[in-house]
C-alpha positions as CSV (number, residue, x, y, z in Angstrom):
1,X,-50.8,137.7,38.3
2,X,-54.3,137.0,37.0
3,X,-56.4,139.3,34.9
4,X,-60.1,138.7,34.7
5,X,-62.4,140.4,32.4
6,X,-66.2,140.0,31.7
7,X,-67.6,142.1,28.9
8,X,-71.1,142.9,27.6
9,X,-72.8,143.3,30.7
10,X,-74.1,147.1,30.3
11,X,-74.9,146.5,26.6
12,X,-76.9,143.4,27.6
13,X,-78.3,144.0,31.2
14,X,-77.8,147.7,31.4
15,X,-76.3,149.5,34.4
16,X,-78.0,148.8,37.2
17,X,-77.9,145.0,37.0
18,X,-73.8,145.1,35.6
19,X,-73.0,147.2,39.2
20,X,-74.7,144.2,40.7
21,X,-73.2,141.8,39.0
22,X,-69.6,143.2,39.0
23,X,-69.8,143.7,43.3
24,X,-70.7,139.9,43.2
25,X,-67.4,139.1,40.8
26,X,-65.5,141.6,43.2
27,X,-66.8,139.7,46.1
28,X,-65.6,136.2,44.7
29,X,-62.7,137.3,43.6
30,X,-61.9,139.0,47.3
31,X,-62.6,135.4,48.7
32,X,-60.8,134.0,46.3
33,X,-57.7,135.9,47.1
34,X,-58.0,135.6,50.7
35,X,-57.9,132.5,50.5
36,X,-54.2,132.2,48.7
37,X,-53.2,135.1,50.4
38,X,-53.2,137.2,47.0
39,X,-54.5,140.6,46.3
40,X,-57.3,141.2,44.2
41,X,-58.6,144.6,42.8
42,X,-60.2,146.3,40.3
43,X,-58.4,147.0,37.3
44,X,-60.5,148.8,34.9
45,X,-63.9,148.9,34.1
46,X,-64.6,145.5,33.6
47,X,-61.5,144.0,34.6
48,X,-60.0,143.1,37.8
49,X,-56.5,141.7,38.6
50,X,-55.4,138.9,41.0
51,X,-51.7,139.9,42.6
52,X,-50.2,136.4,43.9
């Protein structure tokens, strides 16, 4: 298991921009675990977890 978790983005960007930014992470992440046949998800608010 992997836990990845970027802070600071709504304190620095503000919302809008941290929603796009996370859905890019999530998206890289998804490819990410595809490719190793892992699960990835979204574990909190700015956290997401890799399930090998």
């Amino acid at each position: 298991m992997m836990m990845v978790d970027i802070d600071f983005f709504n304190d620095y960007y503000g919302h809008l921009q941290s929603d796009e930014a996370l859905t890019k992470v999530a998206a890289l992440l998804d490819g990410i675990s595809e490719k190793y046949n892992a699960f990835a998800t979204r574990w909190g608010g700015e956290e997401f977890v890799i399930i090998t």
